[in-house]
C-alpha positions in Angstrom: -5.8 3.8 11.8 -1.9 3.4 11.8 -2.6 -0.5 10.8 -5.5 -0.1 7.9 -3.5 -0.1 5.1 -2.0 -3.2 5.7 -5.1 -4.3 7.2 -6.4 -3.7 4.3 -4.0 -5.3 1.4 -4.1 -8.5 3.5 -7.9 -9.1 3.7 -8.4 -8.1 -0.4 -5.4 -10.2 -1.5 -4.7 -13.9 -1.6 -1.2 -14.8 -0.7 1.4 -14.2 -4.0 4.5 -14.8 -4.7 5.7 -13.7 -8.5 7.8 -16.0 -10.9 9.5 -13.8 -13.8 11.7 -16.1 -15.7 13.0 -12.9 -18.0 16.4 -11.5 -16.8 16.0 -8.1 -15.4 19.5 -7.5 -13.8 22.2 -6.9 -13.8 21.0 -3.2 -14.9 21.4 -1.2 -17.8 23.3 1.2 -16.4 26.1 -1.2 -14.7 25.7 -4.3 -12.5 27.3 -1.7 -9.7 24.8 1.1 -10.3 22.9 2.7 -7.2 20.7 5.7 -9.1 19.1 3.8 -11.3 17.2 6.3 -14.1 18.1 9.1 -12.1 21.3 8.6 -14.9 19.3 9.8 -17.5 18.9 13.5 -15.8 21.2 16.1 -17.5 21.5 19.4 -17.8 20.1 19.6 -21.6 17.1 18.4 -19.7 17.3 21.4 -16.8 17.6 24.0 -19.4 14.7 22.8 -21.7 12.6 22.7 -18.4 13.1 25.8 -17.3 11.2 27.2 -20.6 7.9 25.7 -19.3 8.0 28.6 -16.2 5.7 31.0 -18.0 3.8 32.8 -15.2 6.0 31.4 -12.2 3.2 30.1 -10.0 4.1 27.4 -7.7 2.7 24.5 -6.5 3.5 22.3 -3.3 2.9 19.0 -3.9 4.2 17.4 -0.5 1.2 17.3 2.5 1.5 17.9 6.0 2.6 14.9 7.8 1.6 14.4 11.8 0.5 11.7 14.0 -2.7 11.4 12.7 -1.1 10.7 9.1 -2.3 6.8 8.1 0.6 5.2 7.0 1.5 1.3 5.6 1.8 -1.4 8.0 3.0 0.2 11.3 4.0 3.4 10.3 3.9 6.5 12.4 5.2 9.4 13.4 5.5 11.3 16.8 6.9 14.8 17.5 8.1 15.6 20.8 8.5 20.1 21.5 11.5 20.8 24.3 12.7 24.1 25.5 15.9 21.7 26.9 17.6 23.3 30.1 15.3 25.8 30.2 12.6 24.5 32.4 11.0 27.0 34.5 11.0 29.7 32.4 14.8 29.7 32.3 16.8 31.7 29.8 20.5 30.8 28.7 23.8 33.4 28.1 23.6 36.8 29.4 21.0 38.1 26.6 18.5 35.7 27.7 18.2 33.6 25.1 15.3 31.2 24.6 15.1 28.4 22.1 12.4 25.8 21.2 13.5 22.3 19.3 12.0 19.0 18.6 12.4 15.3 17.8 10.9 13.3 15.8 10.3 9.1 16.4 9.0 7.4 13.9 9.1 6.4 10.3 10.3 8.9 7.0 7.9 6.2 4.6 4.9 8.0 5.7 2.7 10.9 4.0 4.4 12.1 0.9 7.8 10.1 0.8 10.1 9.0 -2.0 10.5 5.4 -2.2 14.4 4.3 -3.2 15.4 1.7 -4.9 16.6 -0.8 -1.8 12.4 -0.4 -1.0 10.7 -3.0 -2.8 11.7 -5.9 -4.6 11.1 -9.4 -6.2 11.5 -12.9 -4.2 13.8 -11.0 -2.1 15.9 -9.7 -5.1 16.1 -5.5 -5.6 17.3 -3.3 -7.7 20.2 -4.9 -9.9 19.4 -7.8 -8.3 20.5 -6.9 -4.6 19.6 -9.4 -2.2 19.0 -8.1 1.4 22.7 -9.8 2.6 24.4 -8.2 0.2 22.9 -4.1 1.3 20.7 -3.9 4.1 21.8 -3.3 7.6 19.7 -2.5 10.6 22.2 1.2 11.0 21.7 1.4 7.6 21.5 0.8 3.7 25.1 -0.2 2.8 24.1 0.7 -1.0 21.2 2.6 -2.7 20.7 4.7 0.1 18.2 7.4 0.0 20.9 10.0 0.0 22.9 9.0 -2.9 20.3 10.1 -5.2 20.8 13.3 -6.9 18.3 16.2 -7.7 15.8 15.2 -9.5 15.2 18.3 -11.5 13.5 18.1 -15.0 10.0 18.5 -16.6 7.2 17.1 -14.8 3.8 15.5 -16.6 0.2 15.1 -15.2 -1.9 12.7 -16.1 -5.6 13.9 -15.5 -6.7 10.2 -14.9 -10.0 12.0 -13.1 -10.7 13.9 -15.9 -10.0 11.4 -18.4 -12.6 9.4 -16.2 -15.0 12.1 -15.7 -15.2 12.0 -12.0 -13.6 14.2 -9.8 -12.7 10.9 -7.4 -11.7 7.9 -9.2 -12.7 5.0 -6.9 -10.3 2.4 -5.1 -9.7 -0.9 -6.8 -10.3 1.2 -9.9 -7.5 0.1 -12.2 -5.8 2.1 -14.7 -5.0 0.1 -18.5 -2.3 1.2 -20.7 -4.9 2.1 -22.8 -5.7 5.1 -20.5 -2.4 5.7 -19.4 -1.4 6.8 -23.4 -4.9 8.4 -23.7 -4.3 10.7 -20.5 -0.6 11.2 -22.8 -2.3 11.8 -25.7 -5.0 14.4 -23.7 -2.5 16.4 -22.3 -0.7 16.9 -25.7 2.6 15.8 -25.1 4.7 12.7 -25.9 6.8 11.7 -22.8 10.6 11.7 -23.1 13.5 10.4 -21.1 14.6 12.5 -17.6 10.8 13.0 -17.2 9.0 13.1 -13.8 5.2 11.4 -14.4 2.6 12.0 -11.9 -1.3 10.8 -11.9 -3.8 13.1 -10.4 -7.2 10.8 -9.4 -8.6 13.1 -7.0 -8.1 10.5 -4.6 -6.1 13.1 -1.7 -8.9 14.5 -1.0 -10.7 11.6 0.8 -8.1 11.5 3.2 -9.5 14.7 5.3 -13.0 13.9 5.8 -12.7 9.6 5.6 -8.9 8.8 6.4 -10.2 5.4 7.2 -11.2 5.0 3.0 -8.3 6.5 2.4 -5.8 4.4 3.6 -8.1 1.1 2.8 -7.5 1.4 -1.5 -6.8 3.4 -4.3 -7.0 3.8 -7.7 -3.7 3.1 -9.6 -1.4 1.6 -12.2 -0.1 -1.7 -12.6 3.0 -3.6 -14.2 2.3 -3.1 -17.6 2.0 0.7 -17.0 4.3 0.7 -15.0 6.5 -0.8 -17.8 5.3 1.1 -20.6 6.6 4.4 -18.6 10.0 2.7 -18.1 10.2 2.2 -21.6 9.9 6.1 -21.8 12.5 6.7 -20.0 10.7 8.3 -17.0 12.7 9.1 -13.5 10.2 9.3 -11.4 6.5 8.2 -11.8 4.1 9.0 -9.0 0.5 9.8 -7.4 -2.1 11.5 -5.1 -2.2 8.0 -3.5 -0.5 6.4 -0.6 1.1 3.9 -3.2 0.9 5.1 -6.8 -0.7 0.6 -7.6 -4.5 -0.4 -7.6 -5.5 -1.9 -4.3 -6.8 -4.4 -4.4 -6.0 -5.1 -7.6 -8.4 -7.6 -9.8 -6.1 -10.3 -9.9 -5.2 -10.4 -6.2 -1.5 -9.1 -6.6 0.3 -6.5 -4.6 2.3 -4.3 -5.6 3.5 -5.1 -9.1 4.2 -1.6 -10.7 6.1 -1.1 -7.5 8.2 -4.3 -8.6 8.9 -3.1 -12.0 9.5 0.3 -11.6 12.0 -0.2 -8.5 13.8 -3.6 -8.7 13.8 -3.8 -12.7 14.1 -0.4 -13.8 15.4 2.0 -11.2 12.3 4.3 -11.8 11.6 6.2 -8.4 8.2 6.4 -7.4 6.9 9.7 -5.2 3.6 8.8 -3.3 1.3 10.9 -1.8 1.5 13.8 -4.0 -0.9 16.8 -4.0 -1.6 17.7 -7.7 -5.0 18.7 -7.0 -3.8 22.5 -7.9 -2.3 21.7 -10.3 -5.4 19.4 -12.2 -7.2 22.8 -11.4 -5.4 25.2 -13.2 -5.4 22.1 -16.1 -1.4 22.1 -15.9 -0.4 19.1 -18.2 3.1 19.8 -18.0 5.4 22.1 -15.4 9.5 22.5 -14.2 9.9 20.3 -11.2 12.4 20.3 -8.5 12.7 17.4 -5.8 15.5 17.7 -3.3 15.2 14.7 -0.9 16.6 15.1 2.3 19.9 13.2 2.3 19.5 10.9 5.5 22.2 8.6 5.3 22.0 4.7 4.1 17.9 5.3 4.5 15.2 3.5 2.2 12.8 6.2 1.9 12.6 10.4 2.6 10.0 13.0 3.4 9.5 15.2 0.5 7.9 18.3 -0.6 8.6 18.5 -4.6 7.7 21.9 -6.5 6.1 22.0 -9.6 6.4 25.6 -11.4 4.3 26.6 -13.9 
């Protein structure tokens, strides 16, 4: 199961490689620039946030991440549970102290994850137009590491895409038009505004319990001229209860391609794996959200659990 998502993308897709002769680098926010729209979070936007908290519910929107997790490609994660120097029942310092720890092996792009801006990009051109020589390292990112981007803190938006389809699953390969995208907008009664976190709820998180194997082999999702669309909104963040926020497969055999606009040519973060099923519930279309990403150093992605407060 580790391998099905990749599995997966290479038996629906033909081999693509995309051609984009418009400039999208360097960035608007400076051809040295690491945080991409995470500039347009400011205070102003905190403060008129906070007024949305009107019963102070909250909402988890990270899920439990294990072995059994199916991830992209070879992704995993193992835990490993020590009691070290303590082995037969030994106790250390003269109030017998005991102490349990772990470690973890594996990889942080798995289960609901951030992706940053070195993550994906266009013939080998990232964000600001970054080649790999210029920033990746096997110790490390050398810029747009995962831990230079600040709270993201701000109002978040759902998008009832389920709803809006009347199903409570919307099926993989089921592509999302910006037709629907400003219809789901237009449902929830709000215009979208810049330092705004976007996320779709399809229902599709709950298939991974009972078929993991369906799970992890589509989804429903957005492509570039979504994608594009919410740029032009000035969105921070834009993400999903899928593994990976795009249709897969999508119609035309491409992979990817709202991942490639929002990342490389607009700095637009993209949160994957996100439970908003409580939140489609209580028919939340808009909530004060608070992401802060573990800061591990020069990394490409994190593990996150975002709130959403209502």
């Amino acid at each position: 199961m580790k391998t099905v998502i990749m599995a997966a993308l290479l038996a629906a897709s033909p081999a693509f490689a995309q051609t984009d002769d418009a400039p999208w680098y360097p960035s608007t926010y400076g051809a040295e620039d690491e945080i991409g729209a995470a500039n347009l979070l400011t205070p102003e936007n905190v403060l008129s946030a906070k007024d949305l908290i009107t019963t102070g519910k909250t909402y988890a929107l990270g899920v439990p991440v294990g072995r059994n997790t199916p991830g992209f490609g070879s992704r995993e994660l193992d835990f490993t549970i020590m009691m070290p120097g303590q082995e037969g029942g030994r106790t250390l310092g003269s109030n017998a102290m005991s102490y349990v720890d772990d470690m973890i092996v594996g990889w942080v792009g798995l289960g609901s994850q951030i992706d940053g801006l070195g993550h994906l990009g266009i013939d080998n051109h990232f964000y600001n137009g970054n080649t790999p020589e210029d920033y990746v390292a096997t110790t490390g990112l050398t810029k747009m590491g995962i831990h230079n981007v600040p709270p993201i803190v701000g109002r978040g938006v759902l998008l009832d895409m389920a709803k809006l389809r009347g199903t409570d699953v919307v099926a993989e390969g089921e592509l999302f038009t910006l037709e629907e995208v400003q219809q789901a907008v237009s449902d929830a009664g709000l215009t979208l505004a810049s330092g705004d976190i976007v996320l779709f709820h399809t229902g599709w998180l709950s298939v991974l319990e009972d078929e993991p194997q369906r799970f992890a082999g589509g989804e429903p999702g957005i492509d570039a001229t979504s994608a594009a669309w919410l740029a032009e909104q000035g969105v921070v963040a834009v993400g999903a209860d899928t593994w990976g926020l795009d249709v897969v497969p999508h119609p035309e055999g491409t992979l990817f391609t709202a991942h490639q606009e929002l990342l490389a040519k607009n700095g637009v973060y993209i949160l994957e794996v996100m439970d908003t099923s409580g939140l489609a519930a209580d028919g939340v279309t808009d909530f004060f959200f608070v992401l802060g990403q573990p800061r591990f150093e020069g990394a490409v992605q994190a593990f996150i659990n975002p709130i959403a407060i209502k």
